[in-house]
C-alpha positions in Angstrom: 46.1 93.4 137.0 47.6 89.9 136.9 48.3 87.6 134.0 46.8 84.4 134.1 48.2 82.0 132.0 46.5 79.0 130.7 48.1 75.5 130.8 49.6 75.0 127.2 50.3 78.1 127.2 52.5 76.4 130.2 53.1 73.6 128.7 55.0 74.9 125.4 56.9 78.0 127.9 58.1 74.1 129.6 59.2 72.8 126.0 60.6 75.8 125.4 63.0 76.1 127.9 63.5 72.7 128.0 64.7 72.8 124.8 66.5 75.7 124.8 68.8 74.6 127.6 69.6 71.4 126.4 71.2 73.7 122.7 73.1 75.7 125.3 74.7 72.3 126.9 76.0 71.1 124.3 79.9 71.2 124.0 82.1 71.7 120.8 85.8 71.7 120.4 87.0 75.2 118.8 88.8 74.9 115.6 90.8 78.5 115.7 92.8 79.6 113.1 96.0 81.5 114.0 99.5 83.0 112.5 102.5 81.5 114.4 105.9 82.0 114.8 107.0 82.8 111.1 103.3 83.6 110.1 102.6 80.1 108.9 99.2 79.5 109.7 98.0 76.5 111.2 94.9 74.8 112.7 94.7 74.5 116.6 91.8 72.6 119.1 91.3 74.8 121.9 89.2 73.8 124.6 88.4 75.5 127.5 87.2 73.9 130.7 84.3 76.0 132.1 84.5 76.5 135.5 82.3 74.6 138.4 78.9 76.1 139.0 79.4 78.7 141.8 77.3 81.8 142.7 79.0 84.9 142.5 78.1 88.4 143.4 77.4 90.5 140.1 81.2 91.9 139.7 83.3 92.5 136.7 84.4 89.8 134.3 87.5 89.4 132.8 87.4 87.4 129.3 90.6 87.6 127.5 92.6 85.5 129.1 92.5 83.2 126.0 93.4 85.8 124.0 95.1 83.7 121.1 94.9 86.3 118.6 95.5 90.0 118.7 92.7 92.3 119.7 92.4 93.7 116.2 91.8 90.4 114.7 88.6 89.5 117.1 85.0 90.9 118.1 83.0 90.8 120.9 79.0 90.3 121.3 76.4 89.5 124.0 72.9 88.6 123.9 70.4 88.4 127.2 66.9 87.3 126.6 64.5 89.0 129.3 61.1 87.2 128.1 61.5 84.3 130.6 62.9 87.3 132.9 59.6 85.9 135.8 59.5 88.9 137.8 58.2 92.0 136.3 59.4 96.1 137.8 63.1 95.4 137.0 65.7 97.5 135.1 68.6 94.9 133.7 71.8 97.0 133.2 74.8 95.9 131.0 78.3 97.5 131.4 80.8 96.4 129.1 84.6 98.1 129.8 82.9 100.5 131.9 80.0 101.4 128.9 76.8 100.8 130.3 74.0 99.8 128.3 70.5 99.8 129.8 68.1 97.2 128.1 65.3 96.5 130.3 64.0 99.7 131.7 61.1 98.8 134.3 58.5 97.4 131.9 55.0 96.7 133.6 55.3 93.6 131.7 58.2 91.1 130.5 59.2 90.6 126.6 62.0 91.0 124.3 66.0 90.4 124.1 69.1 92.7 123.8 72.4 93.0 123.0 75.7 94.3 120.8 79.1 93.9 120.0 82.7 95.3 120.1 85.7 95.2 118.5 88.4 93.6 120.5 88.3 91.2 124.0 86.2 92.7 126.6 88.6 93.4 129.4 85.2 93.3 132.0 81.4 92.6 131.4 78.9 93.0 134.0 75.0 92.7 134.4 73.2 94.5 136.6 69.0 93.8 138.0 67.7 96.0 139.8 64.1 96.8 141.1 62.6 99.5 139.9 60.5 100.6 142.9 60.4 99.2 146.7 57.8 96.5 147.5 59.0 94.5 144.1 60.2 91.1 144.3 63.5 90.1 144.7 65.7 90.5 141.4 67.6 86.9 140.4 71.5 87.6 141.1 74.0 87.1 137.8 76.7 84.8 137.7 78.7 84.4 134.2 80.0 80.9 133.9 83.2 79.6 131.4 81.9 77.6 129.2 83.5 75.7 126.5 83.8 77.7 122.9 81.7 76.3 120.1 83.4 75.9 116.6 85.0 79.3 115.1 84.8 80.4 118.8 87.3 81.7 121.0 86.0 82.6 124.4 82.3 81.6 124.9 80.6 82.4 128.4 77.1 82.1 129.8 74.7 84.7 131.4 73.1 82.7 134.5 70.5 84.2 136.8 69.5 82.9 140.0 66.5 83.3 141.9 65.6 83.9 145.1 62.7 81.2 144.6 61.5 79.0 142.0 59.5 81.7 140.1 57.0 79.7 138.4 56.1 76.0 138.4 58.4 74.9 135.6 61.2 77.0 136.4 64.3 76.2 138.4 66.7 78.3 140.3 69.1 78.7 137.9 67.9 80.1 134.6 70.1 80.4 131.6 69.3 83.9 130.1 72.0 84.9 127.9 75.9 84.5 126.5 79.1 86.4 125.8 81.5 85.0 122.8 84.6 86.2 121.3 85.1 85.1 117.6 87.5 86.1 115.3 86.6 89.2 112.7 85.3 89.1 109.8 88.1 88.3 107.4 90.0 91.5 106.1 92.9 90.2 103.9 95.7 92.7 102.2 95.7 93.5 98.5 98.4 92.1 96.7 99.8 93.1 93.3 102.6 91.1 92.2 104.7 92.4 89.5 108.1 91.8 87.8 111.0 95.4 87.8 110.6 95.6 84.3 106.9 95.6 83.8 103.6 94.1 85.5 104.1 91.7 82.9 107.2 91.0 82.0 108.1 87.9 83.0 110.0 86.0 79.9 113.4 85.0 80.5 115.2 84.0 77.3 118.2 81.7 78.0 121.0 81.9 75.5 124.8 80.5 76.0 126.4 83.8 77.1 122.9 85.2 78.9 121.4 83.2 82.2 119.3 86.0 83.5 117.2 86.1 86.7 114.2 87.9 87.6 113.4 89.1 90.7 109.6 89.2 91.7 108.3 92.1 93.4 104.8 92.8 95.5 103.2 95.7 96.7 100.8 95.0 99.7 98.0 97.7 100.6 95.0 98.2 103.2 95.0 95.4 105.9 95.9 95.1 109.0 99.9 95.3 109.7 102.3 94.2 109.8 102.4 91.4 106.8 104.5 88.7 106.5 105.3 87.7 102.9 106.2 84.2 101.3 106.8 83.5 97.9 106.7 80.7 95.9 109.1 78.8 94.7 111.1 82.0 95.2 110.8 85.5 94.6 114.2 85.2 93.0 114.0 83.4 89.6 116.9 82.3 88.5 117.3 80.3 85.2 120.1 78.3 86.8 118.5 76.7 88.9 116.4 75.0 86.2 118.5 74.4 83.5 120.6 71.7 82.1 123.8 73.2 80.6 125.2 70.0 78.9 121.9 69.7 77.0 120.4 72.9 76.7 117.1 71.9 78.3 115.4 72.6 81.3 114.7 70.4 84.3 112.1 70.1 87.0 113.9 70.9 90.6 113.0 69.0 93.4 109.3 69.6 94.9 108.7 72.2 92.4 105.6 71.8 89.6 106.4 73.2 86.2 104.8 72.9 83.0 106.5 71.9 79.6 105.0 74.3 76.8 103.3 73.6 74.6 104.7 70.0 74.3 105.7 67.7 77.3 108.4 66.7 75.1 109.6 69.8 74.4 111.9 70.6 77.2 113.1 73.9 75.9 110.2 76.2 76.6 108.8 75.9 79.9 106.6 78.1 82.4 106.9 78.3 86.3 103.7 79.1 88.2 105.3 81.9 90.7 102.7 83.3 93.5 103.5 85.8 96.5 101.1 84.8 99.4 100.5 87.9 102.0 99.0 86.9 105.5 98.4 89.9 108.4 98.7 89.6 111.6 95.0 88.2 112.1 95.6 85.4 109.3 93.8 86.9 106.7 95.5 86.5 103.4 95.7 87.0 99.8 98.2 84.6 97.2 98.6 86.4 93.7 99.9 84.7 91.0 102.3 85.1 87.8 103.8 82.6 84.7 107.3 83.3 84.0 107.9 81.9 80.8 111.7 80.6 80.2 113.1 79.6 76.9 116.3 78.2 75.8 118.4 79.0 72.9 121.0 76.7 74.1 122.1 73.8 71.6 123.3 71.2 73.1 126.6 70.5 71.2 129.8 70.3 72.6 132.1 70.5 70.1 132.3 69.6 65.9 134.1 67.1 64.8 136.3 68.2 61.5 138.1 65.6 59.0 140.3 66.6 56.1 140.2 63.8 53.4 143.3 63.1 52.6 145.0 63.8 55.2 148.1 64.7 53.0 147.5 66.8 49.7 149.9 67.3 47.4 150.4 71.1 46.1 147.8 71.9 43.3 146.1 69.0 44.6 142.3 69.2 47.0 140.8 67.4 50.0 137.3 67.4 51.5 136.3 68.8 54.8 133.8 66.5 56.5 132.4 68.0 59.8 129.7 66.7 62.2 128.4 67.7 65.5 128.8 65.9 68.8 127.2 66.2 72.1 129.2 66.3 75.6 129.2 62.2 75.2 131.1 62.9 71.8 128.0 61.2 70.4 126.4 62.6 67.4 123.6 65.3 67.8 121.0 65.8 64.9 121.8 69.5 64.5 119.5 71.3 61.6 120.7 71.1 58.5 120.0 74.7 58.0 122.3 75.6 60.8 125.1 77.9 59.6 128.5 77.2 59.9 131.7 79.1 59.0 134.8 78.1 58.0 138.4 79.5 58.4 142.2 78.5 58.4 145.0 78.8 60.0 148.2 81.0 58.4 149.9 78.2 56.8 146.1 77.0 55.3 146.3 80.7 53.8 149.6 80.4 52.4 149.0 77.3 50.7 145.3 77.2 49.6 142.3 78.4 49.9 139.0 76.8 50.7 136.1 76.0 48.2 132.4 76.3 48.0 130.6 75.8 45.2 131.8 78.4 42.7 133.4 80.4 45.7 137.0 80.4 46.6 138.7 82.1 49.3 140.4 82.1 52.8 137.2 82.3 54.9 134.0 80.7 54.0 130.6 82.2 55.8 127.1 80.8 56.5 127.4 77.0 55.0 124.4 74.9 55.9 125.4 72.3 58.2 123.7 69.5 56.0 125.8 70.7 53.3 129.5 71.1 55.8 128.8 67.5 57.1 128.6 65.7 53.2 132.1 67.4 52.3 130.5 69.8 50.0 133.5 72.1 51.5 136.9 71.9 49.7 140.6 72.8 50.5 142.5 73.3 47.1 146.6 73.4 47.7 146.8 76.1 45.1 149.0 78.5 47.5 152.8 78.3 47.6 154.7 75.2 46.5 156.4 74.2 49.8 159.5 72.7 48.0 162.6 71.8 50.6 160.2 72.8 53.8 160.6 70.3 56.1 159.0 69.4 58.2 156.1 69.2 56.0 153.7 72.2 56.5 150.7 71.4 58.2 147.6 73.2 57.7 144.4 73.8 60.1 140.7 74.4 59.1 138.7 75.0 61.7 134.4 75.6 62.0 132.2 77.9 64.2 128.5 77.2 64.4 126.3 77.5 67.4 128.8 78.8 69.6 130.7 75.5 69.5 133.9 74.9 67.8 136.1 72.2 66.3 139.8 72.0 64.1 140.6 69.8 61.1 144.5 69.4 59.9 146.4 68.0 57.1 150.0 68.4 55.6 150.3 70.0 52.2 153.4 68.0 50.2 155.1 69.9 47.0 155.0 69.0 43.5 158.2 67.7 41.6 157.7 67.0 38.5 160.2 64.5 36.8 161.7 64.4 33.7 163.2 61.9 30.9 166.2 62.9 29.4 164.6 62.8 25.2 161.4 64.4 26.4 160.5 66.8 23.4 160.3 70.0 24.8 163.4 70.5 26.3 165.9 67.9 25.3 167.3 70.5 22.6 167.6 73.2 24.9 171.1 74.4 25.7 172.4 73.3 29.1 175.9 75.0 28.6 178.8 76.4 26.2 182.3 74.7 25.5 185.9 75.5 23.8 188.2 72.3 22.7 191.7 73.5 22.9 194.9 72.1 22.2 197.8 70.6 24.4 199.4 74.2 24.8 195.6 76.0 25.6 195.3 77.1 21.9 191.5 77.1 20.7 191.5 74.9 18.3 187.6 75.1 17.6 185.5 77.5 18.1 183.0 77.8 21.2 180.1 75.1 20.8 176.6 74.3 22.5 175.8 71.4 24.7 172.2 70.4 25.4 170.5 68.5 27.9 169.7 66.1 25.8 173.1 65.2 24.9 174.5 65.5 28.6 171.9 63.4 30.4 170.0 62.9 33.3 173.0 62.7 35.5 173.8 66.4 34.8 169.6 67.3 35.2 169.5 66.0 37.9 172.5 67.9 40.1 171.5 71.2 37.7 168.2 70.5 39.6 
């Protein structure tokens, strides 16, 4: 029985393959993703020239001669369509790395498609037509042709068949019946879990003026393909260093780095630095995870107090104030909180001859006085120690003050007290000063022993008795 077949019937099979062949001419340049040297991943354009049109006997094919990434990172998969296949009794064989793979098996008629897939390059693909029984026409011969990958493609190739004759009206020689392509795999990207030693998340970093810690990030990558090439950023090792100001306390942006100021932009003592490990296989598959390490600083930025005794000589039994007032590395002023404690303590000649004052307490240290209070003088040195009389030089007394972890030392001198007086002051000027005997020329007493006072000898005398 034959099959007649009408003339649109013709007409659309024409259309058909018209149109089909024109969709497999068309050329598009490959945008393939692979790792390179390092694992950084960049973007390539492949293009490869298919070869000129030649007839070849049906032998094996090698494809992976472009073989830009590993095997494990691509697949494989063919397609030939046998409905325009115009002779009928024919068995059309596919081996693929020595598997063969029957998909035509000596229909009466002519309908249909096949094809699958592998894993990896296919190191040789053949097709094979064969009659199924003598007195059949003869089968087209196979030649696979390069052709030139479309986009996400790596090696694209085309099944051509030739026959012996023209095998219809509307057909030509050379039919196009199928394809072979290599693409890359489905994506299979690591698992990441990025976590700091302590704890998964623990990342807070307090920065203090003894303590500049530094964290060091750690990852854990599971179930991909190996190996897998790790990049952090900015670091995996966080160090606070790197991001801190010492002479101010606050933190600064390093260059080509993005960090946020939390929760004010102005507030550049609390800040957090988006870290992120990145974890790319072998095939380019990858996976970033992220973490915020939060860094604060405790750091005030004073460099040292300033610390003025008023006078700067006191007289024994006699007080000064202490004036004190914070300055920066410039040895400008810094608005430290008036709340800010401060303590106060002397040096061993400030302990021999006074004590310091504040408010109704009195001693040789003073402990926790708020710095608005320190910086108005509300701090006293009383000279109410030893009376340095005939010390000379004159002693000289240190405070010093200790707030913030910065420093700074007042000094004075501490004169004596000498009190001075007239020779008829009441009070003393009947008080003896010495005894007497008045004799006679030959040493006789000639009256009894009398009493001088200092009132009657003068201030000549008081003054060497002194």
């Amino acid at each position: 029985m034959s099959i007649v077949k009408s003339p649109p019937v013709k007409m659309f099979r024409f259309f058909f393959l018209y149109l089909l062949m024109f969709i497999f001419s068309i050329s598009l340049p490959a945008q393939l993703v692979r790792p390179s040297v390092g694992g950084v991943v960049i973007k390539d354009s492949v293009f490869i020239t298919p070869a000129q049109p030649s007839i070849k006997e049906n032998v094996p094919t090698t494809l992976s001669t472009a073989s830009l990434l590993p095997p494990e990172c691509v697949t494989t998969d063919w397609s030939i369509s046998y409905q325009d296949l115009y002779v009928q009794n024919k068995r059309v064989v596919v081996t693929i790395d020595g598997k063969a793979d029957t998909i035509l098996n000596c229909p009466f008629g002519y309908s249909g498609s096949g094809g699958g897939k592998i894993s990896g390059y296919a190191s040789s693909f053949k097709v094979t037509v064969i009659n199924c029984s003598q007195g059949s026409a003869p089968p087209p011969t196979v030649e696979i042709r390069d052709a030139v990958p479309w986009q996400n493609e790596i090696v694209r190739k085309e099944i051509w068949f030739r026959y012996p004759s023209i095998p219809c009206g509307y057909c030509r020689i050379d039919m196009l019946q199928g394809y072979i392509v290599t693409r890359k795999a489905p994506p299979n990207p690591p698992n990441v879990t990025m976590f700091s030693p302590q704890s998964e998340n623990d990342t807070t970093l307090i920065v203090t003026e003894t303590e500049k810690p530094v964290i060091t990030l750690q990852a854990m990558v599971t179930g991909s393909i190996q190996p897998v090439q790790i990049y952090w950023n900015p670091s995996q090792v966080i160090n606070t260093t790197d991001y801190l100001d010492e002479t101010t306390g606050e933190f600064i942006v390093p260059p080509n780095q993005d960090i946020i100021f939390y929760p004010n932009p102005n507030n550049k003592r609390l800040i957090l630095i988006d870290a992120s490990v990145t974890a790319i296989n072998k095939c380019g598959d990858q996976t970033t995870r992220g973490a915020t390490v939060r860094m604060t600083s405790t750091i005030v930025p004073i460099h040292h107090f300033d610390v003025v005794v008023t006078p700067d000589t006191i007289i024994h039994n006699e007080g000064a104030q202490i004036f004190i007032t914070a300055k920066d590395v410039n040895n400008q002023d810094f608005p430290l909180e008036s709340n800010t404690p401060i303590d106060f303590s002397m040096d061993a000649n400030g302990e021999r001859y006074g004590n310091l004052v504040y408010q109704s307490a009195s001693g040789k240290f003073m402990y926790g006085v708020p710095y608005g209070k320190a910086k108005n003088g509300f701090v006293y040195y009383e000279a109410i120690g030893e009376n340095p009389q005939g010390v000379t030089p004159l002693p000289k007394i240190q405070v010093g003050v200790l707030g913030v972890g910065k420093e700074g030392v007042g000094s004075a001198v501490v004169k004596p007290s000498i009190h001075k007086y007239c020779q008829n002051e009441s009070g003393w000027k009947e008080k003896p000063y010495d005894t007497y005997k008045k004799l006679n020329g030959k040493g006789e007493i000639i009256q009894p022993e009398q009493q001088i006072t200092i009132g009657q000898v003068g201030c000549a005398l008081t003054s060497m008795a002194m």
